[in-house]
C-alpha positions as CSV (number, residue, x, y, z in Angstrom):
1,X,-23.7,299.1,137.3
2,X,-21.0,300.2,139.5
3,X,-18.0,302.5,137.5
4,X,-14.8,300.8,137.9
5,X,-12.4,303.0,140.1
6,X,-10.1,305.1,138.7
7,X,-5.9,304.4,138.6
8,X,-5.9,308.3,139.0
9,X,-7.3,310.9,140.3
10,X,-6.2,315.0,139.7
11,X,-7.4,317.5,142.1
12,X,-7.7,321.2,141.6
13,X,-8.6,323.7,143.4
14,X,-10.4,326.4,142.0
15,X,-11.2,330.3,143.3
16,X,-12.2,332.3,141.0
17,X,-10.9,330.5,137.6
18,X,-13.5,330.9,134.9
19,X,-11.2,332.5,132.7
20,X,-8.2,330.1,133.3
21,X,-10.4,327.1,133.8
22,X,-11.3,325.8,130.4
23,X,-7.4,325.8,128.6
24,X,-7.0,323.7,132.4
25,X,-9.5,321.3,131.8
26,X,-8.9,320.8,128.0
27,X,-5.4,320.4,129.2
28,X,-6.3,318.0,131.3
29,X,-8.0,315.8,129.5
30,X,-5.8,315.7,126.4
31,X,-3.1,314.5,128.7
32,X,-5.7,311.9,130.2
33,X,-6.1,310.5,126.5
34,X,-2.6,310.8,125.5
35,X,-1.4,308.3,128.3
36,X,-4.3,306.5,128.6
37,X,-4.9,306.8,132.1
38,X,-7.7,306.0,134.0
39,X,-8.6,309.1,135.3
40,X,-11.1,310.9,137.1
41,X,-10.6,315.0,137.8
42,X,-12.1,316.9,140.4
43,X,-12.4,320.4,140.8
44,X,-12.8,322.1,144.2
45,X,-14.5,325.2,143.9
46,X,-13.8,327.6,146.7
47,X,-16.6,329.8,147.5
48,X,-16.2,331.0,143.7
49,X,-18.0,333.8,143.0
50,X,-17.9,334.1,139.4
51,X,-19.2,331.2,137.1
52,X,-16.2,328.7,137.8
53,X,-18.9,326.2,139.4
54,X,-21.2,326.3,136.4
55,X,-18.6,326.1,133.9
56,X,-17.7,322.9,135.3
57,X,-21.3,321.7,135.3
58,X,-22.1,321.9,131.8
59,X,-18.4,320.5,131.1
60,X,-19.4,317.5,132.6
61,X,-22.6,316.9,131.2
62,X,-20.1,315.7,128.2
63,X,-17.5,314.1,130.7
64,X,-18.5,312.1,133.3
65,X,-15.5,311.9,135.3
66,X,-15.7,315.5,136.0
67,X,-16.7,316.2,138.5
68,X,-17.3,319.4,141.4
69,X,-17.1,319.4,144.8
70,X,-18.1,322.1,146.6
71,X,-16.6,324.2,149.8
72,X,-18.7,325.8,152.8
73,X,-17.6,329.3,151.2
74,X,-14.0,330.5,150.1
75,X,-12.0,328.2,153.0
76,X,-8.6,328.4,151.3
77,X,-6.2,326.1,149.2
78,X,-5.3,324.1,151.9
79,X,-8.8,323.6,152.8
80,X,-9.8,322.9,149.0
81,X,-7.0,320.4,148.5
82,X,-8.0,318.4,151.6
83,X,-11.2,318.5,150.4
84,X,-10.5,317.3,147.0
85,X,-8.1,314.3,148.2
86,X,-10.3,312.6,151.0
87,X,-13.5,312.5,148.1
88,X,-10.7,311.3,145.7
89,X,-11.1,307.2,144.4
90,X,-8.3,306.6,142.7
91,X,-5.1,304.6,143.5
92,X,-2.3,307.3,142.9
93,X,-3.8,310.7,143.6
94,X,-2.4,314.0,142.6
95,X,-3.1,317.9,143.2
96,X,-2.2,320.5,140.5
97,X,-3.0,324.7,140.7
98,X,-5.8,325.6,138.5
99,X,-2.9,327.4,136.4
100,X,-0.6,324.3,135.3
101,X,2.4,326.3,136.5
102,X,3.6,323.0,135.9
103,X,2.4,321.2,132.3
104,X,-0.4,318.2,133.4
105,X,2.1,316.2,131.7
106,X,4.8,316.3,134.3
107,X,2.6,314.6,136.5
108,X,3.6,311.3,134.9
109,X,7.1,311.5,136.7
110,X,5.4,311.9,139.8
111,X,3.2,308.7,139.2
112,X,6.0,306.4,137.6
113,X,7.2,307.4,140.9
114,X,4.9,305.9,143.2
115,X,4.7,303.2,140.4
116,X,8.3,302.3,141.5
117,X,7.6,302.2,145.2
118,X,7.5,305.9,146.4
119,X,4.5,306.7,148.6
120,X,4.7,310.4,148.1
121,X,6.3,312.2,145.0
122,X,6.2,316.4,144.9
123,X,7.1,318.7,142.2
124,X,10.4,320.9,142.6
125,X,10.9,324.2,140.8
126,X,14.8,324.2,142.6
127,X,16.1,320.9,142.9
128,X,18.2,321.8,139.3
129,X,18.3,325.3,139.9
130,X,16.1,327.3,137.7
131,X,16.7,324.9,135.0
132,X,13.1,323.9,134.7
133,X,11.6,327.2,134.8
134,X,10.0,328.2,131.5
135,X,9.1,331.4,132.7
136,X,11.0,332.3,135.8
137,X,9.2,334.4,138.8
138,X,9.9,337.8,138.9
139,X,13.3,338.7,141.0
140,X,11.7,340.0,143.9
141,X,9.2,337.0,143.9
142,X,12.2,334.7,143.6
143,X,13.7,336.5,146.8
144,X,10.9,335.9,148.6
145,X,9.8,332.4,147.7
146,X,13.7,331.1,149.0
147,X,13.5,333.0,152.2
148,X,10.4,331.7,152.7
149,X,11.3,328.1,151.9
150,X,14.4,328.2,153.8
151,X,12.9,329.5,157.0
152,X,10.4,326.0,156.3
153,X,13.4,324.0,156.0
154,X,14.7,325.1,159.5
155,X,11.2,325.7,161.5
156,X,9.7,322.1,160.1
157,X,13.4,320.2,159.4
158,X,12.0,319.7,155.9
159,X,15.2,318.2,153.5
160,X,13.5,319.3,150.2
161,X,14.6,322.0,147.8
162,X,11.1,323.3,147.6
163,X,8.2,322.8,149.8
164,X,5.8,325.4,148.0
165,X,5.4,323.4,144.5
166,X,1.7,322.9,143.8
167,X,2.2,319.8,141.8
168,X,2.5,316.9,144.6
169,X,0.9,312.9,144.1
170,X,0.3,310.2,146.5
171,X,-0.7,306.8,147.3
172,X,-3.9,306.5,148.2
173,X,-2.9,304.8,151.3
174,X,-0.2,308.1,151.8
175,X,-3.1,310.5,150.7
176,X,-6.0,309.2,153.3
177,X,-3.6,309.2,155.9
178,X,-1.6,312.5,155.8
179,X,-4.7,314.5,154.5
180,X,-6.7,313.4,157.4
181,X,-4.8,314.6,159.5
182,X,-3.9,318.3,158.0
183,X,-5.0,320.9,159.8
184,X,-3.6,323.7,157.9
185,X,-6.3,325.5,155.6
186,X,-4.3,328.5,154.1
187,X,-1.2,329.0,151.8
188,X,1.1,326.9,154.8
189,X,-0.6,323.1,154.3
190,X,2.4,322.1,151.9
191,X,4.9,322.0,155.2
192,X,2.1,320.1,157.1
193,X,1.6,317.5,154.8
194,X,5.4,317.5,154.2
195,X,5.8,316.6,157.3
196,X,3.1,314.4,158.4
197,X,4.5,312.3,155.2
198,X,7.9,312.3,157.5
199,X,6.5,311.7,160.4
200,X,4.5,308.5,159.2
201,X,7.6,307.3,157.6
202,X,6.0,307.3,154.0
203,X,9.1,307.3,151.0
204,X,9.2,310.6,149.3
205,X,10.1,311.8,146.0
206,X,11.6,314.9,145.2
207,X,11.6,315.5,141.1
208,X,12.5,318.0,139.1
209,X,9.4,319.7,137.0
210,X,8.9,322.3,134.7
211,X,7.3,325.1,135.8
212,X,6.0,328.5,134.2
213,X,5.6,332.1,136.1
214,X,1.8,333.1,135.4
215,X,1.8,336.6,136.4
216,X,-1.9,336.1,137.6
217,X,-1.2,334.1,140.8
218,X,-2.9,334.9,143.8
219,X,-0.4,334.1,145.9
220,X,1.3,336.8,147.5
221,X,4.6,336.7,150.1
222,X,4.8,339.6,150.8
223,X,0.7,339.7,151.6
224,X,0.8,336.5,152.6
225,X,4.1,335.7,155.0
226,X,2.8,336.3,158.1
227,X,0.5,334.3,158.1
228,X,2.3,331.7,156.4
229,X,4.8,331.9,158.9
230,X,2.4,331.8,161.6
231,X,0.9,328.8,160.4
232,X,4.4,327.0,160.4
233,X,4.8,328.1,164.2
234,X,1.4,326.0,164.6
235,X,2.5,323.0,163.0
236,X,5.5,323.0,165.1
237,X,3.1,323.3,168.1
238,X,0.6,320.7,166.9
239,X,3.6,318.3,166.9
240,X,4.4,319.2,170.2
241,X,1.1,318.5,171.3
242,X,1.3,315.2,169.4
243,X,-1.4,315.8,166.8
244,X,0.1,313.6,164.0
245,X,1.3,311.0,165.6
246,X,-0.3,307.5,164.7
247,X,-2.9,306.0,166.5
248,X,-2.3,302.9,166.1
């Protein structure tokens, strides 16, 4: 008998997470039960090289819409997200970081957005301020992320107050389209699918989310930047070259 598809599907990519894993997952799925969804939740292990793959393996012995995919080795988030949202079956489709910077339960705003018509809807730690920030960055960390996000804004003409969120939903028709055509691997594939959603003409949703600082991020600017800005510079060039325009 053939499963009936999922109305959702939550994506999360995972490097490393054994320790943070579990909280996410029972997280997860007392969200999934509190609204009722129709869910299914994937988790994209990155070339893990602790027990993150197992742990999800025997956690789904016990929940059947759990379920792992697995990368060719540690690709990156970008990579891992991609991954996750092309195997994804659901109608409104949403990635989240393996740390719920943002509660699992925001992500109903983003859906009862593309409920209402919206073909993409993405997190925004800014869009008030720091009003929604439970547990603020560090100072130095805040510097960083707005230079950072400003210099997006003018490289890729991006009107959002934050590109860098990871706590964004789609269509499924939005999703298959702009994640096929990402080319972006690392840290920079938020601005690419940004604007790949732009290009394509797809309605987007900014929305306010609250968000928590977890001092155990990977994530680093000032490790990180150049190459993050680098990968910027070849989005610009890709359009250029017409890589995301439609085919058809």
């Amino acid at each position: 008998m053939n499963q009936q598809t999922p109305d959702y599907s939550i994506v999360i990519p995972a490097f490393n997470e054994s320790a943070r894993l579990p909280a996410t997952l029972d997280a997860v799925f007392v969200c999934i039960a509190r609204y009722g969804w129709s869910a299914e939740v994937i988790v994209v292990n990155d070339g893990s090289t602790d027990d993150t793959a197992e742990l999800v393996r025997k956690r789904a012995l016990n929940a059947p819409s759990l379920k792992l995919l697995q990368n060719p080795g540690n690709r990156g988030k970008g990579y891992s997200v991609r991954h996750g949202m092309l195997a994804a079956s659901g109608k409104f489709l949403l990635f989240t970081d393996s740390d719920l910077s943002s509660p699992i339960a925001e992500a109903e705003k983003l859906f009862a957005a593309l409920r209402s018509g919206y073909d993409v809807a993405i997190g925004s730690r800014w869009l008030d301020g720091r009003s929604s920030q439970t547990r603020p960055q560090p100072v130095y960390r805040q510097f960083f992320g707005r230079c950072f996000n400003f210099t997006t804004r003018m490289i890729m003409n991006l009107p959002f107050a934050d590109t860098q969120c990871g706590f964004k939903a789609f269509t499924r028709e939005a999703a298959m389209d702009i994640f096929s055509r990402q080319t972006i691997e690392g840290w920079g594939f938020d601005p690419e699918i940004l604007f790949i959603a732009i290009q394509h003409g797809y309605k987007i949703k900014e929305i306010t989310v609250q968000w928590a600082h977890d001092a155990r991020t990977r994530m680093s600017y000032l490790r990180n930047g150049m190459q993050m800005l680098g990968e910027l510079l070849a989005i610009r060039w890709n359009a250029l070259r017409g890589r995301y325009r439609k085919t058809n």
